[in-house]
C-alpha positions as CSV (number, residue, x, y, z in Angstrom):
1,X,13.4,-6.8,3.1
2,X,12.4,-9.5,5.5
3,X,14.8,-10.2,9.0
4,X,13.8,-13.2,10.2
5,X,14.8,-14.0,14.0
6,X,14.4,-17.9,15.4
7,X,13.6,-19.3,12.3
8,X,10.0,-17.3,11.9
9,X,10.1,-17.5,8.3
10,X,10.6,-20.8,7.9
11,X,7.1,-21.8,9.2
12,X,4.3,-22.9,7.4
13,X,1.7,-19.9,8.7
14,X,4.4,-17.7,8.0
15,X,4.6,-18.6,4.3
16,X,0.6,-18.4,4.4
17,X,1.1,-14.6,5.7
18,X,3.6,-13.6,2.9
19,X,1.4,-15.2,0.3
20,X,-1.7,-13.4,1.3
21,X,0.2,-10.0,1.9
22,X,1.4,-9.9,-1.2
23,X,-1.6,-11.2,-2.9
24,X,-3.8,-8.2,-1.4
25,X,-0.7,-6.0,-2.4
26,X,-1.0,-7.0,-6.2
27,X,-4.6,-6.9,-6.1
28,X,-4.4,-3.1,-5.1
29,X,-5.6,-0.4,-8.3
30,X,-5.4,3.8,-8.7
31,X,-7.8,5.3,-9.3
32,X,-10.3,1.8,-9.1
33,X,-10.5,-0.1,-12.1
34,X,-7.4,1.7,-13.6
35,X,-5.5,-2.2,-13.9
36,X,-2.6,0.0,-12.3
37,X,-1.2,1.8,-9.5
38,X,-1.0,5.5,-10.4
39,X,-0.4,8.0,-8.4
40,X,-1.4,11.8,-8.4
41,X,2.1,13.6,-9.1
42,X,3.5,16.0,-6.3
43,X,6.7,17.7,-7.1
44,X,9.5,18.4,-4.5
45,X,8.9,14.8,-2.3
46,X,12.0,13.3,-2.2
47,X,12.6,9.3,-3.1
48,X,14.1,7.1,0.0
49,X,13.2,10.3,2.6
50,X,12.4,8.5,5.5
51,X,13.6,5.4,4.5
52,X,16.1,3.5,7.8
53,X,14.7,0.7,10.1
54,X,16.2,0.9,12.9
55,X,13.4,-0.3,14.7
56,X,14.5,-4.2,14.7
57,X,17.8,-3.2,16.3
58,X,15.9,-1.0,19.1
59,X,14.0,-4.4,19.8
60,X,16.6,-6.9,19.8
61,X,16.8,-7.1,23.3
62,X,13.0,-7.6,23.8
63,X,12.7,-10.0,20.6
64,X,14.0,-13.6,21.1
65,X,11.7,-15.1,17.9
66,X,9.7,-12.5,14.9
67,X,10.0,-11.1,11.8
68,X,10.2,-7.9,10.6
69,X,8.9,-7.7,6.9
70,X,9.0,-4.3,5.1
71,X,7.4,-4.4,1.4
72,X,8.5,-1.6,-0.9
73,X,5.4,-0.7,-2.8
74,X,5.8,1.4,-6.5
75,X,3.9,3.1,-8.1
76,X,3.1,2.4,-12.1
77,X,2.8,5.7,-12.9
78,X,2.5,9.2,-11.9
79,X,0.2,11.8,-13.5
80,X,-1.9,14.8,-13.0
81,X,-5.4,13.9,-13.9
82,X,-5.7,10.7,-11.8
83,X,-7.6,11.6,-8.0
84,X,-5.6,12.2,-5.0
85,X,-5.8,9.7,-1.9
86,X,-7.4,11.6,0.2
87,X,-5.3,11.2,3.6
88,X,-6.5,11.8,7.2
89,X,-4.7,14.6,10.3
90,X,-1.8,11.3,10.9
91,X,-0.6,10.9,7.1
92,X,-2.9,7.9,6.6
93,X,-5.2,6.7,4.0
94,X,-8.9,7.4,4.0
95,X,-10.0,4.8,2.3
């Protein structure tokens, strides 16, 4: 999903950006070396939990020219016998 405000997107660094985000997004592999992105399997999360943005409309008033650019990233796989992500106290990746 990409909301563009002022015309932000339309801009030559912007299309740099995009292409080298998604570039480093494709380029991402579970467990390393796999070819794929395979995550450990853990019962009971629910898809789209946490999912609204209403974070563009609570800035609106401070924003007169951005973007706000949220990339959906799946998963190939799940299983059982690949290595968790280990994850610090905040929900992040260790890595």
């Amino acid at each position: 999903m990409l909301i563009d405000k002022g015309g932000v997107a339309a801009s030559q660094l912007w299309q740099h950006i995009q292409r080298d985000v998604l570039q480093a997004i494709t380029s991402i592999q579970w467990p390393p070396g796999s070819g794929a992105f395979i995550l450990y399997d853990e019962p009971g999360k629910r898809r789209g939990e946490g999912s609204n943005f209403p974070l563009w409309e609570a800035l609106a008033t401070f924003v007169a020219r951005g973007v706000l650019w949220v990339v959906a990233i799946e998963q190939d796989a799940v299983s059982k016998s690949v290595p968790r992500i280990e994850k610090g106290t905040d929900g992040r990746a260790l890595m």
